[in-house]
C-alpha positions in Angstrom: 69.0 139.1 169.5 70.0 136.9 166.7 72.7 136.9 164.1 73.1 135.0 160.9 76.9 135.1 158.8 76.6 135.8 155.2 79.1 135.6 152.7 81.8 133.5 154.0 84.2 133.5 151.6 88.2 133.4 151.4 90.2 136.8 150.4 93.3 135.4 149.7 94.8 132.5 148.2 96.8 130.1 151.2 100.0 131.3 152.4 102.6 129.1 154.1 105.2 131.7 156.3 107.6 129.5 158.8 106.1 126.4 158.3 102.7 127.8 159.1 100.1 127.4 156.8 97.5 130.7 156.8 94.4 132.2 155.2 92.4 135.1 155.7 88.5 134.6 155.6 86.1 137.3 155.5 83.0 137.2 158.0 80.4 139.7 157.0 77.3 139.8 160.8 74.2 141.1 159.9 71.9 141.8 162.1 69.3 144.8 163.8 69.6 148.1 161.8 71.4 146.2 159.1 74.7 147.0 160.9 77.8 145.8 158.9 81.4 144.7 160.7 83.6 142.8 159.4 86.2 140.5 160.9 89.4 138.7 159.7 90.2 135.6 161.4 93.6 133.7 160.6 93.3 130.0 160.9 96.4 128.6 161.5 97.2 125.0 160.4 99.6 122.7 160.6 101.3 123.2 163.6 102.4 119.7 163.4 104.8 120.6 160.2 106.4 123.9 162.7 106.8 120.6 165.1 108.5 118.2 162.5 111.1 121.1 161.2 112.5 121.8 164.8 113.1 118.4 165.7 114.5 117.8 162.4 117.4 121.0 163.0 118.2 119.3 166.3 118.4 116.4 164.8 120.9 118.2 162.6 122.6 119.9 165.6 123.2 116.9 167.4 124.3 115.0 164.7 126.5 117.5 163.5 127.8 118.4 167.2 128.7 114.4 167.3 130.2 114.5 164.2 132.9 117.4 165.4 133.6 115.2 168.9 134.6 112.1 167.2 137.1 114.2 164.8 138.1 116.5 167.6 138.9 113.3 169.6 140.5 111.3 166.6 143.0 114.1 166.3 143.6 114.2 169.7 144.5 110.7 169.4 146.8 111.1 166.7 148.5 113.3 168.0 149.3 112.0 171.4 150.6 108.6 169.1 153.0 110.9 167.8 154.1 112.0 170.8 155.8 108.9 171.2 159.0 108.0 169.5 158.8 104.7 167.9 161.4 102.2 170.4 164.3 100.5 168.4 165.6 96.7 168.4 169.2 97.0 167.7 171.7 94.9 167.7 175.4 95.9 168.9 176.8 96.5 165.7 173.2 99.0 165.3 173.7 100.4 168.5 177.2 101.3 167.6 176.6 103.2 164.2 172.9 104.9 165.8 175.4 106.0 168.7 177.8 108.3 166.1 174.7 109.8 164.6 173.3 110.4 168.3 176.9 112.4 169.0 177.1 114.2 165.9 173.3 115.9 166.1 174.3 117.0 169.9 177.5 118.5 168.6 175.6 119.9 165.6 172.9 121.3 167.8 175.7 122.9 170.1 177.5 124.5 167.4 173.9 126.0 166.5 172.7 127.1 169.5 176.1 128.5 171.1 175.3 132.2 170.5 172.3 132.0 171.9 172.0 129.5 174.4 174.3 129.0 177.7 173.2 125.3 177.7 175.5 123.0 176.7 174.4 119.5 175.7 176.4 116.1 176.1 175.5 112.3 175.5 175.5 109.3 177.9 178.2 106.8 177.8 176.9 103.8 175.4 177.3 101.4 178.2 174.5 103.4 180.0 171.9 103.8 177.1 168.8 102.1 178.4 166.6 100.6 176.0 163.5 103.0 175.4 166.8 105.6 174.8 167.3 103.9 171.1 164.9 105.6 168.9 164.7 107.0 165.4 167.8 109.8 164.7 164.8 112.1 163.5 162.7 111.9 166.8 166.3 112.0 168.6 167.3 115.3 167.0 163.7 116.5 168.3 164.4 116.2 172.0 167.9 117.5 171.6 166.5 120.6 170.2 163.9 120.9 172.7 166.3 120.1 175.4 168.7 122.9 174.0 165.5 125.4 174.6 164.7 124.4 178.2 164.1 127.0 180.9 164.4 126.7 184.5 162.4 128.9 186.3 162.4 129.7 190.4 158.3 129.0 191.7 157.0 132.0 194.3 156.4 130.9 197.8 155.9 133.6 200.1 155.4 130.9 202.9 157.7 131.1 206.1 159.8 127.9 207.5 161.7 127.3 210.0 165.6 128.0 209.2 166.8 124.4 209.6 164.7 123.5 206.7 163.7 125.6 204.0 162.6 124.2 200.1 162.3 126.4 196.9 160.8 124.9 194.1 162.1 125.4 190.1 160.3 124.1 187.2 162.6 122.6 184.3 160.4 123.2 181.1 161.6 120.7 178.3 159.2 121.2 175.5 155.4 120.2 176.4 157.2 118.6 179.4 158.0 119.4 183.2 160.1 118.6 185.7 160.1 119.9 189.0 163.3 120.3 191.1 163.1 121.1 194.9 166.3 122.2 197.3 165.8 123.0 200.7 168.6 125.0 202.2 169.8 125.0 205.8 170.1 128.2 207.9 170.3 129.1 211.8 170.1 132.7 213.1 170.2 135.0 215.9 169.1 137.9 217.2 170.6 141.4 216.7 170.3 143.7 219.6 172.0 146.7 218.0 169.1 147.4 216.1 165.8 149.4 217.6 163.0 146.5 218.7 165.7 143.5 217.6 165.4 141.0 214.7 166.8 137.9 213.7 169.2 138.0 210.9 171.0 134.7 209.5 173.8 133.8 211.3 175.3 130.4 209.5 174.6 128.3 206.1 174.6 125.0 206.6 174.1 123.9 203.2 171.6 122.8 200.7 170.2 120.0 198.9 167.6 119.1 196.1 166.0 116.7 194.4 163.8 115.9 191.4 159.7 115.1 191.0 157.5 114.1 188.4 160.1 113.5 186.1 161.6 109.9 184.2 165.0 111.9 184.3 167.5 112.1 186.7 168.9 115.2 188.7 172.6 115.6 189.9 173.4 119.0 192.1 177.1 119.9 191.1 177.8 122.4 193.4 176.7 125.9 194.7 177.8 129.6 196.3 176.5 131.4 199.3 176.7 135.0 199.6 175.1 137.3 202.6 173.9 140.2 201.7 171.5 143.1 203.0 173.5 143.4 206.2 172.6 139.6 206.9 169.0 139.0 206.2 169.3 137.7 203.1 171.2 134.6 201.1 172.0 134.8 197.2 172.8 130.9 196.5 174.3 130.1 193.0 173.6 126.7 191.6 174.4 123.8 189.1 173.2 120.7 188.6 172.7 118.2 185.3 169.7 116.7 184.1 169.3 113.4 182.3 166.7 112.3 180.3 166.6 109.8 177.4 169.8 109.7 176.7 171.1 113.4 176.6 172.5 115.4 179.8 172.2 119.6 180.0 173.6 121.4 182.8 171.4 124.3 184.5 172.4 127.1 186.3 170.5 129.3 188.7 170.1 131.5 191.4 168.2 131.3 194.7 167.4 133.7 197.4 166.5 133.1 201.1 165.2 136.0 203.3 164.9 136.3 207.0 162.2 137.7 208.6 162.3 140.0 212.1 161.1 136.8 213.7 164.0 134.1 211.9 161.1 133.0 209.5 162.6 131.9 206.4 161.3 132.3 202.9 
């Protein structure tokens, strides 16, 4: 059987839909009995052009995608220069009239802040200003009001120690930054037979210490009270201490509790 094409010819005019260039031809087969079918067949072209646009929008993508990082990363940077107060070269006589301005923005942010804050803020002694503590009054009157907001804030530990040494950890928030204070308290217990099975209950406070981390301030415990409580397996311990840092002291108060287990495991 053979079969001849007649009448190629196109139907409609070039089309170009998503980069793809089509056209519709018509293909009449004759053949035995005269038999007619008719076929459309879309040729597709330039597949190369489809190619071109894609890599041209990644192109775009990644250029655009580059573009965002360095500005993301150029503001990043500025703002981490800000951060940092601008140090001073004073001279005495300087030192002297910065010092006044220093003491009248912590008295000012006092007054402010007496209603609603507990905090009270004071100034170093000029003769212990360190160097990187002279900066501009604007900056300076930033961390005062940022040191008048701090929070200190008691960290869970569920963890059992022995009574001889037992730490809690608080977190003195200061703005963006953190300081971490530990004490560790000082028990011994015994055991109480008066009650079904026995437990240990505390039986003397020795005292209790702490310390600062991660900081560039300085910590100084002022003093603290013990009270027993839950018919002796637990200690409520009030606390003060001062904190200094770049110049400016605030005094934090909290409160701290130590439980004893039925074993004389501390928490």
């Amino acid at each position: 059987m053979q079969h001849r094409f007649e009448n190629l010819k196109s139907l409609k005019p070039i089309k170009i839909i998503d980069g793809v260039i089509k056209t519709d031809f018509l293909i009449i087969l004759s053949g035995v009995g005269m038999l007619k079918k008719y076929f459309y067949i879309s040729i597709l072209l330039g597949a190369f052009a489809l190619s071109g646009c894609t890599d041209n929008k990644e192109a775009t993508v990644e250029s655009i995608t580059t573009e965002q990082s360095i500005t993301i990363n150029n503001e990043a940077n500025m703002i981490k220069k800000e951060a940092a107060p601008i140090l001073l070269n004073l001279t005495q006589e300087q030192k002297a009239e910065y010092y006044q301005k220093y003491v009248a923005i912590i008295e000012k942010v006092n007054a402010e802040n007496n209603k609603d804050f507990e905090l009270e803020l004071k100034l170093e002694p000029i003769t212990g200003f360190l160097d990187d503590y002279w900066i501009e009054v604007a900056d300076f009157e930033k961390l005062v009001k940022e040191r008048a907001k701090a929070s200190m804030i008691v960290l869970e530990n569920n963890e059992r120690y022995h009574p001889m040494s037992v730490p809690k950890t608080t977190k003195l928030q200061i703005g963006s930054k953190e300081a971490f204070i530990t004490f560790t308290g000082s028990f011994n217990t015994q055991l109480n037979s008066g009650i079904p099975g026995g437990r240990q209950e505390f039986s003397v406070f020795d005292g209790i210490s702490s310390e600062v981390a991660n900081a560039d301030g300085n910590w100084t415990q002022l003093g603290y009270n013990a009270i027993l409580i839950d018919d002796g397996i637990t200690y409520v311990i009030d606390l003060a201490g001062k904190y200094s840092q770049s110049g400016i002291i605030s005094t934090h108060t909290m409160s701290l509790k130590f439980n004893c287990d039925k074993n004389g495991g501390i928490s």
